[in-house]
MARRO-389335 format. One record per residue (C-alpha): residue number from 1; residue in three letters; chain; x, y, z. Coordinates in Angstrom, 1 decimal. Example, Ala and Ser with C-alpha at 12.3 -4.5 7.8 and 13.67 -1.06 7.14 Angstrom:
2
(node 1 "ALA" "A" (12.3 -4.5 7.8))
(node 2 "SER" "A" (13.7 -1.1 7.1))
//
This chain:
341
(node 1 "UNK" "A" (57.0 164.1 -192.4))
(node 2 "UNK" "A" (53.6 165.7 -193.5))
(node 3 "UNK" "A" (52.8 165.4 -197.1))
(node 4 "UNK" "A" (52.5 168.6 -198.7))
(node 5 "UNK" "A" (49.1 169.7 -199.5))
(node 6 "UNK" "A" (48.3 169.8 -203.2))
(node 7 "UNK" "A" (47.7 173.2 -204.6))
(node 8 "UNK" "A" (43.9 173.9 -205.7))
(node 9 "UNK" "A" (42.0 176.2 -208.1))
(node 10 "UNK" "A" (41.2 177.6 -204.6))
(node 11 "UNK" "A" (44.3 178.2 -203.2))
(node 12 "UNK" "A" (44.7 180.8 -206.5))
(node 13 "UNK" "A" (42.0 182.2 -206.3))
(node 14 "UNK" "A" (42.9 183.4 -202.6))
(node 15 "UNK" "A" (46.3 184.9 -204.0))
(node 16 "UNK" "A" (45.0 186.8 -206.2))
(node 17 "UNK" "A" (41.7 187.6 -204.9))
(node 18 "UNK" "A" (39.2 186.3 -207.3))
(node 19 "UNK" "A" (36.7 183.7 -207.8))
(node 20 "UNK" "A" (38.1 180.1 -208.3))
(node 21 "UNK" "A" (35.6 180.1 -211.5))
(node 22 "UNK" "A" (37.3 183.2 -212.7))
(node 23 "UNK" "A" (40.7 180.9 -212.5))
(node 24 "UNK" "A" (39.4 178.1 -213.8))
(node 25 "UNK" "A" (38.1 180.4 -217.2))
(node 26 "UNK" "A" (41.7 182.0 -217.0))
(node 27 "UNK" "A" (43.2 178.3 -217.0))
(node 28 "UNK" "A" (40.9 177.7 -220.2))
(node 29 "UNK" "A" (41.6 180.5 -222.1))
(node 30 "UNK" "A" (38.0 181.9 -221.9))
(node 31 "UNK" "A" (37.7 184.9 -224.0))
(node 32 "UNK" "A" (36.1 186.9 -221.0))
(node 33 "UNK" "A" (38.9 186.8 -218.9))
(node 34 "UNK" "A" (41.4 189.9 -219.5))
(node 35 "UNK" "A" (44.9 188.9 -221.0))
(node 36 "UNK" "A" (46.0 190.5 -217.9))
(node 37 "UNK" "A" (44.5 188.2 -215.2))
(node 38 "UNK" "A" (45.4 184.9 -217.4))
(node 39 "UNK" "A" (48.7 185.7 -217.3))
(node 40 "UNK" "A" (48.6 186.5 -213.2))
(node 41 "UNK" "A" (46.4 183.1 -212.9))
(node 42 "UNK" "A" (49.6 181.4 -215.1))
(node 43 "UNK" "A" (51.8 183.2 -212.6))
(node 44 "UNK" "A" (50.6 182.6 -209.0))
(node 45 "UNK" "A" (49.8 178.9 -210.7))
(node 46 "UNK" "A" (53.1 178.2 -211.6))
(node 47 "UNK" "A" (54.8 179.3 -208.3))
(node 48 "UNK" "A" (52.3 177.4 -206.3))
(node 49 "UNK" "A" (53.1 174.4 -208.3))
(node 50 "UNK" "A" (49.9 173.9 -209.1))
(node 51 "UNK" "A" (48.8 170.6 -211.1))
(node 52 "UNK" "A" (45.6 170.5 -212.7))
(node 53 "UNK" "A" (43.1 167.7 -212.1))
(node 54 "UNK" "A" (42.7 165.9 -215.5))
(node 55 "UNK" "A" (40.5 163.3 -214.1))
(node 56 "UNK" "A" (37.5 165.9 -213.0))
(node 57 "UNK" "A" (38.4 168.1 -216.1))
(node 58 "UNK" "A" (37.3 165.2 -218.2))
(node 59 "UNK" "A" (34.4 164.0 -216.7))
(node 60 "UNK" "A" (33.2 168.1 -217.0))
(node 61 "UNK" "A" (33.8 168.0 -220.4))
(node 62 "UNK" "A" (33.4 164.3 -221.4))
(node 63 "UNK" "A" (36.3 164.6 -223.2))
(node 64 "UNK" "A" (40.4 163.8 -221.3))
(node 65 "UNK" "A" (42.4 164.0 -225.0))
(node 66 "UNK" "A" (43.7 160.7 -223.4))
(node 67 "UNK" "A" (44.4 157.6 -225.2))
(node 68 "UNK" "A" (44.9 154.3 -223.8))
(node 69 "UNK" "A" (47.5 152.1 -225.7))
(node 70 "UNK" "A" (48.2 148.6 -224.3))
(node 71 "UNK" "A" (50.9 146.4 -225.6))
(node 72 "UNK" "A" (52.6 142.8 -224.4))
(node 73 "UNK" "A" (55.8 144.3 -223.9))
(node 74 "UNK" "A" (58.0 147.5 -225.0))
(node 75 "UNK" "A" (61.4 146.7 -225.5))
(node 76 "UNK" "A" (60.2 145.4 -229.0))
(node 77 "UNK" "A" (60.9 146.9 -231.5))
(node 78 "UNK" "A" (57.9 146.2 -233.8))
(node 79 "UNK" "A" (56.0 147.6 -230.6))
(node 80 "UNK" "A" (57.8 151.1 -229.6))
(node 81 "UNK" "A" (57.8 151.9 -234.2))
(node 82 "UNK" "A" (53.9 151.2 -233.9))
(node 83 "UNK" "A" (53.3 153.4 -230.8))
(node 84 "UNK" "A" (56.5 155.9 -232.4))
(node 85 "UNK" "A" (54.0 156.8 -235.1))
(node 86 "UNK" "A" (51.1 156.4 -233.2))
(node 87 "UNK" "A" (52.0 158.7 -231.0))
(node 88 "UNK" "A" (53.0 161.1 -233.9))
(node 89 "UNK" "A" (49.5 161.0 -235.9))
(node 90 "UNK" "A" (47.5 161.4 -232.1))
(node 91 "UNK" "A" (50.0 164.5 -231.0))
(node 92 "UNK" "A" (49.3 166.3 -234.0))
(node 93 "UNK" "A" (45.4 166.2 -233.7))
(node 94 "UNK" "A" (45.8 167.5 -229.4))
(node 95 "UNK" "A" (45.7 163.8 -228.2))
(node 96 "UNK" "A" (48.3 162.3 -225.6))
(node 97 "UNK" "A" (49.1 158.6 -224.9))
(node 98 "UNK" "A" (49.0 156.4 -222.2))
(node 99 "UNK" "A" (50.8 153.3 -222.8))
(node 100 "UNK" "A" (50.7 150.1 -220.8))
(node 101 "UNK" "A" (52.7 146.8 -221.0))
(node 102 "UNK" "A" (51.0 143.9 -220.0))
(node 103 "UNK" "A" (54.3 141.9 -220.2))
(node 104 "UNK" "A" (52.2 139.0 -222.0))
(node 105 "UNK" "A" (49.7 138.5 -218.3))
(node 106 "UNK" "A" (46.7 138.6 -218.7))
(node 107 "UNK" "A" (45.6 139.9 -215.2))
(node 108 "UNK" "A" (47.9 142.7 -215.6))
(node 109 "UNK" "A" (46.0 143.5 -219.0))
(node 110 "UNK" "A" (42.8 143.6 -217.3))
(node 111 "UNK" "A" (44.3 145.9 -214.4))
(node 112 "UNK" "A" (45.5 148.4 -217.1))
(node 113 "UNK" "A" (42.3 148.2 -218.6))
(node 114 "UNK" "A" (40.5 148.9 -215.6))
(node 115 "UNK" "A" (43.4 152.1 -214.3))
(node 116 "UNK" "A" (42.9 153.6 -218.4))
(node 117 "UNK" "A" (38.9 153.3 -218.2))
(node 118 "UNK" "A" (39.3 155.1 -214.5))
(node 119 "UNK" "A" (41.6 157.7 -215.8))
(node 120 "UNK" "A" (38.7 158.8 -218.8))
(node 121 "UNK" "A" (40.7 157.8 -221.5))
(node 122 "UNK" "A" (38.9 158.5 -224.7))
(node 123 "UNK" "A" (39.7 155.1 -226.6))
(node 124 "UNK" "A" (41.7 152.1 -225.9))
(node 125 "UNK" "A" (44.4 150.9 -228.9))
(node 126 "UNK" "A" (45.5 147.4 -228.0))
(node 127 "UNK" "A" (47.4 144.1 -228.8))
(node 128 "UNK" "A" (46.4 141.3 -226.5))
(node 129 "UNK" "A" (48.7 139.3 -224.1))
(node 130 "UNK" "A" (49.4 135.8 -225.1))
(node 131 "UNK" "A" (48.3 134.8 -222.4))
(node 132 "UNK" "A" (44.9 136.5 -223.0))
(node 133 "UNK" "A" (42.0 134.1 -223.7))
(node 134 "UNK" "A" (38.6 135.3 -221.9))
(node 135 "UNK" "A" (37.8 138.5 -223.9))
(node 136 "UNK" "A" (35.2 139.9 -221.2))
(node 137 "UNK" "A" (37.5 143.0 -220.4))
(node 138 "UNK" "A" (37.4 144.0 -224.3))
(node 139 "UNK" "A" (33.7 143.7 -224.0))
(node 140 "UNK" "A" (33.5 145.9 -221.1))
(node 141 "UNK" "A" (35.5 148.8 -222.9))
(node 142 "UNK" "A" (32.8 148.0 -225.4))
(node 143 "UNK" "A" (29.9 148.4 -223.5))
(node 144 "UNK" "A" (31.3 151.8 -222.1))
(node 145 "UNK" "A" (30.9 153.1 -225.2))
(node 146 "UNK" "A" (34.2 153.4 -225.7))
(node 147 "UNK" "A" (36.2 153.4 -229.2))
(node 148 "UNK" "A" (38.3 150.0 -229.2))
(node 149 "UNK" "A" (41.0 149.2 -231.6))
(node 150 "UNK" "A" (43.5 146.2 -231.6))
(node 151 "UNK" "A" (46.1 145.8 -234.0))
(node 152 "UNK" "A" (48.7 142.7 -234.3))
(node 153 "UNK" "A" (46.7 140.9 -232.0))
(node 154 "UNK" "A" (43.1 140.9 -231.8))
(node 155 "UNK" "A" (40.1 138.1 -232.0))
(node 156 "UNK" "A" (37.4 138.4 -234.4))
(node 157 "UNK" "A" (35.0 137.5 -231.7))
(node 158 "UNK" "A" (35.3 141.5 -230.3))
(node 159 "UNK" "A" (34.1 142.6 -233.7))
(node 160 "UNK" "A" (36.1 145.9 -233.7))
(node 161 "UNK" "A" (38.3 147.4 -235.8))
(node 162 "UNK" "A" (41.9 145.8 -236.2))
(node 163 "UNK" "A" (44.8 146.3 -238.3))
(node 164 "UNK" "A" (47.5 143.9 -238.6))
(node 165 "UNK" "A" (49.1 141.9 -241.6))
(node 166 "UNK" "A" (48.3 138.7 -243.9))
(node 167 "UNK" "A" (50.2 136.0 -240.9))
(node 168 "UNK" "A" (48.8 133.0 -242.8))
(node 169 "UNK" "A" (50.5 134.3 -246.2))
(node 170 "UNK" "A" (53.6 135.1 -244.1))
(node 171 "UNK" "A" (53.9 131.3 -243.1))
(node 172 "UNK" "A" (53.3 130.2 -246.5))
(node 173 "UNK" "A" (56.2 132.5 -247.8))
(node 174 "UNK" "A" (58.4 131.7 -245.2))
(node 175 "UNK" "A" (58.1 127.8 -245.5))
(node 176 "UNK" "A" (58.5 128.2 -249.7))
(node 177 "UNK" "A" (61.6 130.4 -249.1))
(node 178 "UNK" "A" (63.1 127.3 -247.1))
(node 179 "UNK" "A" (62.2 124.2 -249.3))
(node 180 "UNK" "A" (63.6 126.8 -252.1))
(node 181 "UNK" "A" (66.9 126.6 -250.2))
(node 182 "UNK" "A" (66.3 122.7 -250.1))
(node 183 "UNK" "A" (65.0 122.2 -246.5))
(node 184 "UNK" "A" (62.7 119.4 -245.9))
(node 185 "UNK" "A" (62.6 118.6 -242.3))
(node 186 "UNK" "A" (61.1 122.3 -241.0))
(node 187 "UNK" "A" (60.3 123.0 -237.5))
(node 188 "UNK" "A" (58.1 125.8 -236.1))
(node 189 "UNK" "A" (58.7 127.6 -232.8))
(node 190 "UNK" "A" (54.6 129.0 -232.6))
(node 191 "UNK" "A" (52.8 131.0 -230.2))
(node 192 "UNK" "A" (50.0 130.3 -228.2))
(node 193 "UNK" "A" (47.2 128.6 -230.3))
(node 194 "UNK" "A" (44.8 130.2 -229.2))
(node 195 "UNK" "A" (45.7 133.6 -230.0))
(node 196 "UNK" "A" (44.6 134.2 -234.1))
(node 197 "UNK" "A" (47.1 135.4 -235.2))
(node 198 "UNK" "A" (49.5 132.5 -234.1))
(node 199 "UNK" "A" (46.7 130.4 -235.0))
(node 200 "UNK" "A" (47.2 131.6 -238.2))
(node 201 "UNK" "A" (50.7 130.9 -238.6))
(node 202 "UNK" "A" (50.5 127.3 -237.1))
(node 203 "UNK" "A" (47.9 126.6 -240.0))
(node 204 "UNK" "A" (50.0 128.7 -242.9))
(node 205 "UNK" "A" (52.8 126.1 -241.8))
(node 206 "UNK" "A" (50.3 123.3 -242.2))
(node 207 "UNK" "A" (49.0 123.8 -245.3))
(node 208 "UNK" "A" (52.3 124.8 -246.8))
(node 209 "UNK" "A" (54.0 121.7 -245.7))
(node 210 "UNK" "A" (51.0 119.7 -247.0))
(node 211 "UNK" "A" (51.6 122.0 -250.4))
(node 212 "UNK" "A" (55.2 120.0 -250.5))
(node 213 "UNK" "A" (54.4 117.0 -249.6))
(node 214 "UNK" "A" (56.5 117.5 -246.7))
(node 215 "UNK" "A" (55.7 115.6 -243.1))
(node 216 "UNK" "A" (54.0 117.3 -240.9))
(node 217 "UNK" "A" (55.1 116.0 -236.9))
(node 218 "UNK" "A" (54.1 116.7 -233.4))
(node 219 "UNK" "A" (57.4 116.8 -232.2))
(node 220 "UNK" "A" (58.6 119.4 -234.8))
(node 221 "UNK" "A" (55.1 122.0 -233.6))
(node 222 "UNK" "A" (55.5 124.1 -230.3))
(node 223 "UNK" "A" (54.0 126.5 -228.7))
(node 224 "UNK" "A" (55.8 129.1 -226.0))
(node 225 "UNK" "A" (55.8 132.9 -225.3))
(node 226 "UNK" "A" (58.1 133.4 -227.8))
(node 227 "UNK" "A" (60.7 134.8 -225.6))
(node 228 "UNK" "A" (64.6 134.5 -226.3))
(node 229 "UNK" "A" (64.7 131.6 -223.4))
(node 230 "UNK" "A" (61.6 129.5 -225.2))
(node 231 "UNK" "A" (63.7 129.6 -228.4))
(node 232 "UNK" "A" (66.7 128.3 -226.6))
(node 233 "UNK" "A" (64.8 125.4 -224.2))
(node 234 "UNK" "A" (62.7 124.5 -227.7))
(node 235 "UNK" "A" (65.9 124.4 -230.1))
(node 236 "UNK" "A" (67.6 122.2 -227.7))
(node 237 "UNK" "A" (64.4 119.8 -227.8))
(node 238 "UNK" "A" (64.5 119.6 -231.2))
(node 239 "UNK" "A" (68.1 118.7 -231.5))
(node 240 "UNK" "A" (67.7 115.9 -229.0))
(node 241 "UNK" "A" (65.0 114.3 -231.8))
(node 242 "UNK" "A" (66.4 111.4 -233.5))
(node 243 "UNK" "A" (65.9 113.0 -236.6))
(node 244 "UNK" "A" (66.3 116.4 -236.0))
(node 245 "UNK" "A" (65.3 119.1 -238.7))
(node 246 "UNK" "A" (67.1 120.7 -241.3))
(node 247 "UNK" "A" (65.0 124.0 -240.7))
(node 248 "UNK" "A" (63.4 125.9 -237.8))
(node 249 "UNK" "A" (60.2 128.8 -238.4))
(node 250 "UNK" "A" (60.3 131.0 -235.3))
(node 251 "UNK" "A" (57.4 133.3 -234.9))
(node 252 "UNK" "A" (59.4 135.5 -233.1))
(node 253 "UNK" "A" (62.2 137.4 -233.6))
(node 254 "UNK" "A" (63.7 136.4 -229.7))
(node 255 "UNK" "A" (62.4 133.1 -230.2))
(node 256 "UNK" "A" (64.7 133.0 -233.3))
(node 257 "UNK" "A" (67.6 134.4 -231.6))
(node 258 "UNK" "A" (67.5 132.1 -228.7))
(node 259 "UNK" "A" (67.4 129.3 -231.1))
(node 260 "UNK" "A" (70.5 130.9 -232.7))
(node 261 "UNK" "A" (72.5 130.9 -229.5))
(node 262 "UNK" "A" (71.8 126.8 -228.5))
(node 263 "UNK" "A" (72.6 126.3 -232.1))
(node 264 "UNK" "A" (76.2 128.4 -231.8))
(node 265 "UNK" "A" (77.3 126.5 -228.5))
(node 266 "UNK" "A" (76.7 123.3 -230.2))
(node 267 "UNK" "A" (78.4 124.8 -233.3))
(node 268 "UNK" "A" (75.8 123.7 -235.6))
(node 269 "UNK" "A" (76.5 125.6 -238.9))
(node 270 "UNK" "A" (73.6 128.1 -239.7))
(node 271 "UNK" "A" (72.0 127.7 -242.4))
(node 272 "UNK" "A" (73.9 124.7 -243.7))
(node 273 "UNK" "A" (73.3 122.1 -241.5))
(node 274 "UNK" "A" (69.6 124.0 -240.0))
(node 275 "UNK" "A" (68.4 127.2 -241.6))
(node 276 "UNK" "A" (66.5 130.0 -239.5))
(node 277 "UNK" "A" (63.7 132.0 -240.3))
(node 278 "UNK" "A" (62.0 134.6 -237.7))
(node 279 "UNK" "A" (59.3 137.1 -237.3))
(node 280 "UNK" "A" (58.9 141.0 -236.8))
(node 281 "UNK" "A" (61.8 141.4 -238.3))
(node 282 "UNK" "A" (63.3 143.8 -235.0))
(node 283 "UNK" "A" (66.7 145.8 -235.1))
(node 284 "UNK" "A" (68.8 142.9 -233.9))
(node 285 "UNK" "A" (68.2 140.7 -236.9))
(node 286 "UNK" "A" (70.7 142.5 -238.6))
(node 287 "UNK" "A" (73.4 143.0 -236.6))
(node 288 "UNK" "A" (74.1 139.9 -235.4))
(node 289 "UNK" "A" (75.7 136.5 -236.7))
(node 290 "UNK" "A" (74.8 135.2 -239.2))
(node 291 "UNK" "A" (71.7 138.2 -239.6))
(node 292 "UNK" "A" (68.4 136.6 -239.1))
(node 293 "UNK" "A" (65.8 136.2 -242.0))
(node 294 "UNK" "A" (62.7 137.6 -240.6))
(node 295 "UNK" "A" (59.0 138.6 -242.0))
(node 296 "UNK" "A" (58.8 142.1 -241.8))
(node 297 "UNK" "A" (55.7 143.7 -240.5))
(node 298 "UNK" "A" (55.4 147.1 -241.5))
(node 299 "UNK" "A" (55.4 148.4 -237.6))
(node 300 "UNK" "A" (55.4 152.2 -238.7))
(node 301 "UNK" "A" (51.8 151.5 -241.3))
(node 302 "UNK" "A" (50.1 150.1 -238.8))
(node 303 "UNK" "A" (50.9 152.8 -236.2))
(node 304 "UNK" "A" (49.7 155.0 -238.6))
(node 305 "UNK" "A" (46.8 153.3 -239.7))
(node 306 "UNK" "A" (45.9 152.4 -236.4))
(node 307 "UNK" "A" (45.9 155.8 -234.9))
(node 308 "UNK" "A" (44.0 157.1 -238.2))
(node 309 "UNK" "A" (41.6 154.6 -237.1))
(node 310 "UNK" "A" (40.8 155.9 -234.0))
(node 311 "UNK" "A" (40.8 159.5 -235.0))
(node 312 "UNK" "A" (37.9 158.0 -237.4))
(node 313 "UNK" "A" (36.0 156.7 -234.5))
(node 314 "UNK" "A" (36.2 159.5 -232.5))
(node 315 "UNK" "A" (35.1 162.4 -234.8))
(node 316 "UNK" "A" (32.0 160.3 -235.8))
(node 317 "UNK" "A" (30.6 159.3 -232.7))
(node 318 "UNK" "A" (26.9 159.2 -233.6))
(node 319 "UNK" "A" (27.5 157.9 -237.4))
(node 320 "UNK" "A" (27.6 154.3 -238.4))
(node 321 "UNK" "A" (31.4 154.0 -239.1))
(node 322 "UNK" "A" (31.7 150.9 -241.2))
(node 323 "UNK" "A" (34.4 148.3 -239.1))
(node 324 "UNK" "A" (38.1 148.9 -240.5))
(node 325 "UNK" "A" (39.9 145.4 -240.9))
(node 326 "UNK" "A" (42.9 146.4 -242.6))
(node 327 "UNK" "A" (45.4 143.6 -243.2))
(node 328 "UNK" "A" (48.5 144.3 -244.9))
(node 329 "UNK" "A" (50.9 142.1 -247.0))
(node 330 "UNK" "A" (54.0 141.0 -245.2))
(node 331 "UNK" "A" (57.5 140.6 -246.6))
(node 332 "UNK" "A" (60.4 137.9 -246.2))
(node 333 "UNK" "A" (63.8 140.0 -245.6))
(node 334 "UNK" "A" (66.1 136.8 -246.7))
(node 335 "UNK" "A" (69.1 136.9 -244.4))
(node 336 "UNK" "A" (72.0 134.9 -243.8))
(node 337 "UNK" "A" (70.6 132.6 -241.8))
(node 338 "UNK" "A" (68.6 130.7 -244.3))
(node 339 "UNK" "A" (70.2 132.0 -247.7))
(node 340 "UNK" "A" (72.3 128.4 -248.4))
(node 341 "UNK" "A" (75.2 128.1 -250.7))
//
């Protein structure tokens, strides 16, 4: 079967006997065109089906409205409350999003990088892909000229604007919460080091164990993608140690729960026997058993903050706009999963 031809400015124009420029006015609201003929133009337009070309409408005006947003995966929840407001501050101000998961690959983080610069966008809103180390597609954004924010994830080296929270305070509150509850052996399910911001955490755990004079062990560090199956492989690593620990630091929500679910089938009593902190604090935490202590990260403010960002960027484009490296305080919601007897 023949695909069907896709309706042009042209094929309007023939309906109703006028000049494709005269349709292409009506379809922008140009004042010289009669109320009358817009509303024909909407007419015949909306019974050819016709679709505009946004593609060839911003490279006429420089300008799409369009803005990229890239993020490792979207059935987070810290993830969809970020682009949830996001989305809200950029709506109100005439600009729709574009979002793209890069499900923690790196190769698919350059390919949506590459489809958002085709598609015009004008600016890219990102958190990087664990598995994301080269940084040369951020630089070409850059050198495009191209507003570039990250938030939760981003490297100093870009030196653009990023907004995220305080993840080497976070560690430190997380590992005092624990030796509050008498933990001394404390494990820590990390991300990739050489991602900051787990970076960060790694060496909040460091120095906070060093602050306690408690040991600090190879076997009790690893690093993963976080996801709900690394937590269950890594907690069942650490309970094969001869001296297994007392308390495990996820820095991840999933990572968290999948620890939660080796320790349940070898009915290990949470917190008593190991207490459980995560991170991101998502929607699940709380409803299941025992409810996970978590660091919250104030998803919604960054969104916010973020978009507000961009907005910035965009409405000065020939001003020096001083960088914006907003880092926020996090928060330890103390569940039941560390809050011993």
């Amino acid at each position: 079967m023949a695909n069907k031809k896709k309706t042009t400015i042209k094929d309007i124009a023939n309906v109703l006997g006028i000049t494709p420029s005269a349709v292409s006015k009506a379809l922008n609201n140009h004042p010289r065109i009669s109320e009358k003929t817009k509303a024909d133009v909407i007419q015949v337009a909306e019974n050819l089906n016709y679709q505009p070309n946004h593609l060839a409408s911003a490279l006429r005006k420089g300008k799409s409205n369009l803005v990229g947003v890239i993020i490792p995966r979207a059935n987070s929840h810290f993830f969809s409350s970020i682009i949830e407001k996001m989305e809200d501050v950029l709506n109100k101000e005439g600009y729709n999003v574009i979002i793209s998961q890069s499900n923690e690959s790196y190769k698919k983080e350059c390919r949506s990088i590459d489809a958002l610069l085709y598609t015009q966008v004008d600016g890219i809103i990102a958190s990087m892909a664990n598995e994301t180390i080269k940084l040369n597609y951020y630089e070409k954004i850059k050198s495009q000229n191209i507003p570039l924010i990250l938030f939760d994830r981003g490297e100093n080296d870009l030196n653009v604007d990023y907004i995220g929270i305080d993840d080497y305070k976070s560690s430190q509150i997380v590992i005092e919460h624990l030796v509050q509850q008498g933990c001394k052996r404390i494990a820590h399910i990390g991300g990739f080091s050489h991602t900051r911001i787990y970076k960060n955490r790694i060496r909040g755990y460091r120095d906070s164990l060093k602050k306690f004079d408690l040991p600090i062990e190879d076997d009790l560090i690893t690093e993963s993608n976080l996801r709900i199956e690394d937590g269950r492989r890594i907690m069942k690593q650490l309970l094969e140690l001869p001296n297994r620990p007392d308390a495990v630091y996820a820095a991840s929500d999933y990572a968290a729960l999948g620890a939660l679910q080796t320790m349940q089938s070898m009915n290990i009593n949470v917190p008593n026997e190991i207490a459980l902190v995560g991170f991101s604090n998502e929607s699940f935490t709380s409803l299941v058993t025992p409810s996970i202590s978590s660091i919250e990260q104030h998803s919604s403010k960054i969104g916010e903050l973020t978009a507000k960002t961009f907005l910035k960027r965009i409405n000065n484009p020939n001003e020096k706009v001083s960088l914006n490296k907003m880092i926020l305080d996090a928060e330890l919601i103390v569940r039941d999963s560390s809050k011993r007897k």
